[in-house]
N, C-alpha and C positions, 0 to 999 in steps of 0.2 A: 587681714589682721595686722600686718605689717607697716602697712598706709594706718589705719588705726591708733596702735602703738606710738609710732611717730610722730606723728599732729600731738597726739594725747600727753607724749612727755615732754613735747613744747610750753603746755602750763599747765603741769602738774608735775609735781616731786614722782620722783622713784616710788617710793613703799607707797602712795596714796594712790597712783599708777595701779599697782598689783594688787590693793584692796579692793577697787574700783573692777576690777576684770575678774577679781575669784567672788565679787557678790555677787556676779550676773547671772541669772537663771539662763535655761540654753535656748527659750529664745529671743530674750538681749544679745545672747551671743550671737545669733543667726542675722541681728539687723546689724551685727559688725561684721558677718561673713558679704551681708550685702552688700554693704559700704565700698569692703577693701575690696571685695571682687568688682563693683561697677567702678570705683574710683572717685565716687562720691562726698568723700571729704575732702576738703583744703587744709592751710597749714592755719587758715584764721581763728585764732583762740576764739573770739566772741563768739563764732556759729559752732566751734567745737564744740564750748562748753555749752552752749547752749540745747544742745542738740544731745550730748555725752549729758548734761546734768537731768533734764527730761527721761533720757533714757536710764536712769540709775535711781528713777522713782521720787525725786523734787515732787513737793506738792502743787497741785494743779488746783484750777478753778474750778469751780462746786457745779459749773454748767453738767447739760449732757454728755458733753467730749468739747474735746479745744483742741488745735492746730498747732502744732508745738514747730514743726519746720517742712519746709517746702525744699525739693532739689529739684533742678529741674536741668537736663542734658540733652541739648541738642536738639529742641524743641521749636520751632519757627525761627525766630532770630536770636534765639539763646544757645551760645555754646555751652556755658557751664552756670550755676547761678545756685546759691543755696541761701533761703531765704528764714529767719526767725522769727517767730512771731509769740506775742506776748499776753496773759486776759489784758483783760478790756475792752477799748475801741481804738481801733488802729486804723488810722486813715492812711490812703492812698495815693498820692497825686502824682502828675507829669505833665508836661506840653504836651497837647493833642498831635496825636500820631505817635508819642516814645513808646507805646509797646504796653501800654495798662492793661489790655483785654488780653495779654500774655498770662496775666495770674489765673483770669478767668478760666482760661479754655487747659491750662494746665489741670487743674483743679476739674475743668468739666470731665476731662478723660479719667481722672480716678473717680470719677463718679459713674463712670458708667456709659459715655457717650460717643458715641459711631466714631473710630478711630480716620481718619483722613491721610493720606501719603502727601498732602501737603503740611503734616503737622511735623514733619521730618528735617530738618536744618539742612540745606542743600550742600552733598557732599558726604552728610553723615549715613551708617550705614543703620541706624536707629536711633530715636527719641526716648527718652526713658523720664519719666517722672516719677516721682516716690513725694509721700509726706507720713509725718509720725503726727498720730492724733494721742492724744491726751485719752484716757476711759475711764469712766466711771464702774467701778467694779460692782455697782449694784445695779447699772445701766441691763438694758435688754442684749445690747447689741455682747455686753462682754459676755452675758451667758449663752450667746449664740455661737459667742466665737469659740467660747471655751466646750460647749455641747459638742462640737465642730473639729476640735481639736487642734485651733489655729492660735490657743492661746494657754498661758498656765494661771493657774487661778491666783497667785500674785501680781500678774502681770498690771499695771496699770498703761497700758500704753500699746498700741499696735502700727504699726506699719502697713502701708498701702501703697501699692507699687503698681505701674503700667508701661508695660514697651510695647513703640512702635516699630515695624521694619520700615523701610524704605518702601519696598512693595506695597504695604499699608496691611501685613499679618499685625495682629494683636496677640498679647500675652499680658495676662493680669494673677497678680499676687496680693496675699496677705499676711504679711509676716515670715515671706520668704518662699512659701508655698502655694502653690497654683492655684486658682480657683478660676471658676467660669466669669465672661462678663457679666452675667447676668447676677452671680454672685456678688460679684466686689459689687453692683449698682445696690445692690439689696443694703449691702449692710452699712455702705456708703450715705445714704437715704440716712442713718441714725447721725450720722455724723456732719454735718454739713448741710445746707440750705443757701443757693444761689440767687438770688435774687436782682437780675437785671433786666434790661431792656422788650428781652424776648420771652422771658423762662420764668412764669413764676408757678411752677408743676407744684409745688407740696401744698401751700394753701390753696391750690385748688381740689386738693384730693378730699372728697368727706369723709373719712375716716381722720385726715387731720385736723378736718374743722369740726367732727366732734367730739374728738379725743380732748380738742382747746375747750369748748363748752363742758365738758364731764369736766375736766383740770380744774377752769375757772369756777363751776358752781359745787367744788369738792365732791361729786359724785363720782369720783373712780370705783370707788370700793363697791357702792351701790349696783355700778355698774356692771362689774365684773360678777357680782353674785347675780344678777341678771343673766349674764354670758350662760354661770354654769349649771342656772336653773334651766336656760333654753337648751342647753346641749344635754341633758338629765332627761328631758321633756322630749326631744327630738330622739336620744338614742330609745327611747321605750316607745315612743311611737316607731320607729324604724323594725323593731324586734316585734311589736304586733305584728304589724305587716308581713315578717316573714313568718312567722306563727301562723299567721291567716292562711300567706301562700302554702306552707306544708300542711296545714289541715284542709287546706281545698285540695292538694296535690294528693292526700291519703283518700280521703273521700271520691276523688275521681280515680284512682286504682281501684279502692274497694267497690266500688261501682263492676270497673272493669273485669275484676275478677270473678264477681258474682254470676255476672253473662257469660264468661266462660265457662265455669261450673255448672251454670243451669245446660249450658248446650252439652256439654262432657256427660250431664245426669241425665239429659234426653236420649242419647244417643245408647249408655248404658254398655260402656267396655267391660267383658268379664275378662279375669285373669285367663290367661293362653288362648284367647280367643281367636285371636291373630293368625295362629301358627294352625290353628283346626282349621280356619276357614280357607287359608292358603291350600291345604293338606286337599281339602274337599274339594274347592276348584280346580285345582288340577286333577286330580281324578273325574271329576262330572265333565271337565272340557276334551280328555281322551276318551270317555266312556265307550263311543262308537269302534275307533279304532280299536282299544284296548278287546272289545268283545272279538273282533274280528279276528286278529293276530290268535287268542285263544280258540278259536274255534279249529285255526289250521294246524295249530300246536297238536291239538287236541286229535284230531285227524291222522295226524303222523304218527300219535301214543297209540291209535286205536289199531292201527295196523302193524302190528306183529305176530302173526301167524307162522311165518314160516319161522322166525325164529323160534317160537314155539313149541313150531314142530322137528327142526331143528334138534333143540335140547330134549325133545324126546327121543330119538334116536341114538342120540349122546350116554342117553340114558342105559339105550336098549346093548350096548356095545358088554360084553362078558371078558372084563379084564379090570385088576384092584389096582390098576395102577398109579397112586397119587396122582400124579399130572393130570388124568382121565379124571379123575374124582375131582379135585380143584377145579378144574377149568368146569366141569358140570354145575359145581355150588355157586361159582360164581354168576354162571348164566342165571341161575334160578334167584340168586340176590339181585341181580340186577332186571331183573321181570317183576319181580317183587316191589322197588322200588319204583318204578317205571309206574306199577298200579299206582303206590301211594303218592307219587307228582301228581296224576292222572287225577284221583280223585281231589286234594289240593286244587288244582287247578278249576276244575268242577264246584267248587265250594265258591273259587274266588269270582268266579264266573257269574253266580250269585248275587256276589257281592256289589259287583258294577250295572249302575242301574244309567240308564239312559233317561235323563228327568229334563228336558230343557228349561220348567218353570222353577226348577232348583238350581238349576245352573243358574238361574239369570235372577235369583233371591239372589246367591252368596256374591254376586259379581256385583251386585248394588251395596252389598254390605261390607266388603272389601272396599267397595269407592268411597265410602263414606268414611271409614275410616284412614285413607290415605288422603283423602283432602282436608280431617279434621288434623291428620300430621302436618301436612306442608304450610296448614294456617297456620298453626303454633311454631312451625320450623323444630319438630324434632322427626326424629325416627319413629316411621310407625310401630315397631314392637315398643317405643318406651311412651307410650300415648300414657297407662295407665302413669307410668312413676310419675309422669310429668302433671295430671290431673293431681297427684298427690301430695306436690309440690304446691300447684298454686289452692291448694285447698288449707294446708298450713299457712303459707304466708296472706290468707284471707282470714283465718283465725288472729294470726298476730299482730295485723291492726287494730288499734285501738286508738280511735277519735276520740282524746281529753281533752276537753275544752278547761277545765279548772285553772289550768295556768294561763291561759289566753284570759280568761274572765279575771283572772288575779290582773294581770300584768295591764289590762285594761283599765279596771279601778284605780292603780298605779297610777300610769298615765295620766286619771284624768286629775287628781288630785296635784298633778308634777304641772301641768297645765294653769289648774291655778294660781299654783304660786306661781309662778311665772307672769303668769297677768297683773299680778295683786302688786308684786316687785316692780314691776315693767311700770306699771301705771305710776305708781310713787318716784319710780326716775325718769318719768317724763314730765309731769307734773314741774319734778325739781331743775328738769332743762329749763322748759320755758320761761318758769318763775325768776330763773338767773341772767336767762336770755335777753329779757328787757336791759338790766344792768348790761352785761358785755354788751350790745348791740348802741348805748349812748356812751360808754366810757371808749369806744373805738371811734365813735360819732364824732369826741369833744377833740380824741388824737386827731383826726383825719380834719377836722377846723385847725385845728393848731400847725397841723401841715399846709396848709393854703390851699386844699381844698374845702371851700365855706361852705357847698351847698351837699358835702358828702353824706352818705347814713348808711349804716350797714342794718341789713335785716337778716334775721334769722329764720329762715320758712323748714317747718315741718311738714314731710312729707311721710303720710300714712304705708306706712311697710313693717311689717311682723319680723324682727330677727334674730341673733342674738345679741343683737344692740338694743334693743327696747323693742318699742312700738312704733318706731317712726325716723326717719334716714333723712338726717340733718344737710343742711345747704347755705352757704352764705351767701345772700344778695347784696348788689352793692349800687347805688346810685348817686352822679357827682355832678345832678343840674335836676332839680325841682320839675322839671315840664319833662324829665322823661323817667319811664318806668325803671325800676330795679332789675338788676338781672343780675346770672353768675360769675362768680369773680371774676372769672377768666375771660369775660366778653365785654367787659364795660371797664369804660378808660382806657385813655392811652397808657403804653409804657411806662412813664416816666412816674402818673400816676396810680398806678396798678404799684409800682413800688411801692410809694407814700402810704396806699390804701392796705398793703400789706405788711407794710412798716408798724403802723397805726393797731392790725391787729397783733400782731408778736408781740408791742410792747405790753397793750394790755393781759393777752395771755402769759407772758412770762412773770406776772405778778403770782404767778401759782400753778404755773408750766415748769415743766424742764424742757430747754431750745438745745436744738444741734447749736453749732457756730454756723453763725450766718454773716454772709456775702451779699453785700451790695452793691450793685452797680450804679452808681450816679441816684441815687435817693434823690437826691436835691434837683435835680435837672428841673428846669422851668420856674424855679423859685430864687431868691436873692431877699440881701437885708438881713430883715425879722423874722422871716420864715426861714430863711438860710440858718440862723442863728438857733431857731426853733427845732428845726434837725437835726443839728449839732445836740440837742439837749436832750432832745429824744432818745438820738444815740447814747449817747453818755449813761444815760440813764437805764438804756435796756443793756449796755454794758457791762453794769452792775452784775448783771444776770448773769449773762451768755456772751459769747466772746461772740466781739463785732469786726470784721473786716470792709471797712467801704470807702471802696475807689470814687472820689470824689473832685468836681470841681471848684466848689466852693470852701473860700477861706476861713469861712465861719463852723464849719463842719472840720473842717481841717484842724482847727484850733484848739477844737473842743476834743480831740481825739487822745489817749493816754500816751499812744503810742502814732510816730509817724514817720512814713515809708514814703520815698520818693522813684519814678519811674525814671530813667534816663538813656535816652539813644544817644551811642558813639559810635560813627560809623554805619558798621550794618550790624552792632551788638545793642542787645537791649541790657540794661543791667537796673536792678531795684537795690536801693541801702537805706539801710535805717541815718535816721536824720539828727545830729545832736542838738543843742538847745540854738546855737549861732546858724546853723545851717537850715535850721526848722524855721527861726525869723526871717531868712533869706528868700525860703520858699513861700513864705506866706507873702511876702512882699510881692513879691513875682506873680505870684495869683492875684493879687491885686491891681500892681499895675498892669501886667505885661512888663515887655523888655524894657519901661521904663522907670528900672526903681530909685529910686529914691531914698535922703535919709528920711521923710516924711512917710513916704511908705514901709519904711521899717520901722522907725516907732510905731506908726498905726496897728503893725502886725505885731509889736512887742504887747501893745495895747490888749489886743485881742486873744494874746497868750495869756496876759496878766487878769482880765478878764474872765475869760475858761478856769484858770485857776483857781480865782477868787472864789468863784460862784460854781463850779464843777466840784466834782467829791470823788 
């Protein structure tokens, strides 16, 4: 904040200072915590305020998003470097080798791309690049960020940040706050579109080539109620299907259950049956012994005789002496009971019957119901509770199909409309398709490629895009076939032919800020001149950045940036009206300029002018 402060009351009064810093939501204030903490500003009013007035909510151009300024610390051959950038089209230029693909590869690492430990300034103990984009607050990306909480819902404006270590660790931010690479790529993607030699990834995506065709033939809207017929259509088919699964899923328990039941009703468990037949088996499996042991029992009761006789003599003795008389009644009680064990025992004797074809019934009937336990895994005495169990929850299913038969009728009617919509925006593709595929036909002539044509091939696929997964073909020589964008042409044309489609889609697109690398490569003159106008024109739109070597492109540009190596520093400055004639001359001649080549180039300023808007 201090570094902040400082610069800021270099050119700014006092009180417009502290109006300027208590209007700032807090996170404006976090991109001045960034600032002061990386050391990110200079003392240069121009990028201050440029940079300070951006961030204090200036109105920006009506594109996608715009590139309000570039830093860039210690990155290849940049020690320090803060770059401002303005709408329209902003050219590019330097003598081959000052360091042009510096902007590029800056730019590529906040987008998202494989960090290198040669991207590190030798010496330095990290590379840090940052740039603040401009946002549209009714953009996709600002409701992302704000969903996201990387932003406040006044915010116009975000910040994106990448440090490299030396080591080659990456660390990527947005608005101060961390987020993954794969995040910053994502949301980067809204913001920006590169477009050089090697890279032209977003028109090759189809989703971006038919997101341009819906744009170009006003079928967004159609579109989208397309989307949310197919997602309406898909989620009730999804919720059949599990309907189906749980009514097959009840149907095969009820099934199961019933076989259990029926073998539970064959077998026929009465209540305490368990505990009798237990009771009985062990008795029928002693029976032998048990007879035996009574028999000797029995033997030993039978012989009492002498005690017998004994207490008769007891008897016979002629004395009232208690002791005498107790000890006699008790002989006599315990003779007495001795009978009644005696007969007991006699009874029980009876009782125990030696049957081996009974013994070997309840031992069958006893196995049967301990293996009908261990199949179900309970305890044999809870055989019954457990029959009573699955005999409830055999009543409690109920197979309703009513809603299934409802939700299906649903379906099929959420299905039509779906087709009925889907067919009316395909229809309205193709029908448009003719127009965009010759108004990108007439750009791509007017770029000097003469024998170019874009085709539009529809490829039959069900989704929630329509009926059909769009594709641009492109061919740039009559004797050979069309193919996808990404395979046919060179480089330098694969620009042009991408060029060619942005302009026409931006007639009724919203474009990230797009980055080009060398458009013009292979062309000169009238086609040079004819790039230039292109640009200018898709400028209008969408903010254009293109590194260029051509003076007729250069001249046509609103805005223009010059690349320059001192040393082992690369440095970029904006160019003013004397210094911009000088560069243009310079691209013209080479080192040999001239006052002829500087009127030529004043010429061709005064020209752009004339006829640029």
């Amino acid at each position: 904040m201090l570094v902040w402060g400082t610069c800021l009351r270099n050119v700014v009064s006092q009180g417009r200072y502290l109006d300027l810093i208590q209007g700032m939501t807090p996170i404006k204030r976090g991109f001045l915590d960034h600032l002061a903490d990386t050391s990110l500003l200079t003392t240069n009013p121009r990028a201050i305020m440029s940079f300070g007035g951006n961030l204090f909510g200036h109105p920006h151009q009506t594109s996608l998003g715009m590139l309000n300024q570039l830093t860039i610390r210690n990155y290849v051959l940049v020690d320090h470097l803060d770059i401002s950038f303005a709408p329209g089209l902003t050219g590019i230029t330097g003598e081959s080798g000052a360091g042009k693909s510096i902007l590029l590869g800056a730019l590529g690492l906040l987008m998202g791309e494989r960090a290198r430990t040669d991207s590190v300034r030798p010496g330095a103990a990290k590379a840090d690049v940052s740039a603040e984009f401009g946002l549209r607050k009714d953009s996709a990306l600002h409701q992302k960020l704000l969903a996201d909480e990387l932003i406040e819902v006044d915010d116009d404006c975000c910040l994106v940040r990448r440090v490299i270590s030396a080591e080659g660790r990456s660390r990527a931010f947005i608005n101060n706050v961390p987020v993954t690479v794969n995040y910053l790529k994502e949301a980067t993607e809204y913001l920006v579109d590169i477009q050089d030699q090697d890279q032209h990834q977003r028109l090759s995506d189809r989703h971006v080539q038919r997101n341009m065709l819906d744009e170009y033939a006003q079928a967004k809207p159609l579109a989208e109620k397309v989307g949310t017929l197919w997602r309406d259509w898909q989620s009730s088919a999804r919720e059949i299907e599990r309907l189906q699964r749980a009514i097959a899923e009840q149907e095969d328990r009820k099934n199961l259950l019933n076989y259990q039941l029926e073998e539970f009703d064959a077998i026929g468990i009465a209540d305490g049956e368990l505990a009798t037949l237990e009771t009985e088996h062990k008795r029928l499996a002693q029976a032998q012994s048990i007879l035996a042991e009574l028999s000797q029992v029995q033997t030993s009761m039978e012989n009492l005789d002498d005690l017998r006789q004994a207490t008769k003599v007891l008897e016979g003795i002629d004395d009232s002496h208690s002791a005498l008389d107790a000890g006699v009644e008790t002989l006599n009680s315990a003779l007495a009971l001795i009978d009644d064990a005696s007969r007991d025992l006699r009874h029980y004797a009876d009782q125990v019957i030696v049957d081996p074809q009974t013994l070997a019934d309840t031992e069958s009937r006893l196995e049967q119901l301990y293996e009908l336990a261990r199949k179900h895994k309970v305890q044999p005495e809870r055989l019954a509770e457990h029959a009573q169990r699955l005999r409830e929850e055999f009543d409690a299913i109920a197979s309703d199909r009513s809603s299934l038969e409802q939700l299906t009728a649903q379906e099929q009617e959420q299905q039509r409309a779906f087709a009925a919509q889907a067919e009316k925006l395909s229809s309205l593709r193709k029908k448009k398709a003719a127009s965009f595929q010759s108004a990108v036909g007439e750009q791509m002539h007017a770029l000097g490629i003469k024998e170019g044509e874009l085709s539009i091939v529809f490829h039959a696929q069900q989704s929630e895009h329509g009926l059909e997964q769009i594709e641009f073909h492109v061919r740039t020589n009559k004797r050979f076939d069309a193919g996808p964008l990404n395979r046919i042409a060179s480089g330098g044309e694969q620009t042009r032919i991408n060029l060619a489609i942005q302009i026409v889609a931006a007639q009724r697109s919203q474009l990230p800020c797009l980055i080009l690398d060398e458009a013009d490569v292979g062309v000169g003159g009238t086609t040079a001149d004819t790039v230039g106008r292109i640009l200018r024109d898709l400028a209008e739109r969408s903010q254009v950045i293109c590194v260029t070597h051509a003076p007729q492109v250069a001249a046509r540009s609103h805005n223009h940036m010059c690349v320059v190596k001192r040393e082992a520093e690369t440095d970029i400055t904006a160019l003013d009206p004397e210094q911009r004639v000088e560069e243009l001359a310079r691209m013209l001649a080479g080192a040999d300029v001239t006052d002829k080549t500087r009127d030529y180039a004043q010429t061709l300023l005064n020209e752009a002018h004339q006829g640029g808007k």
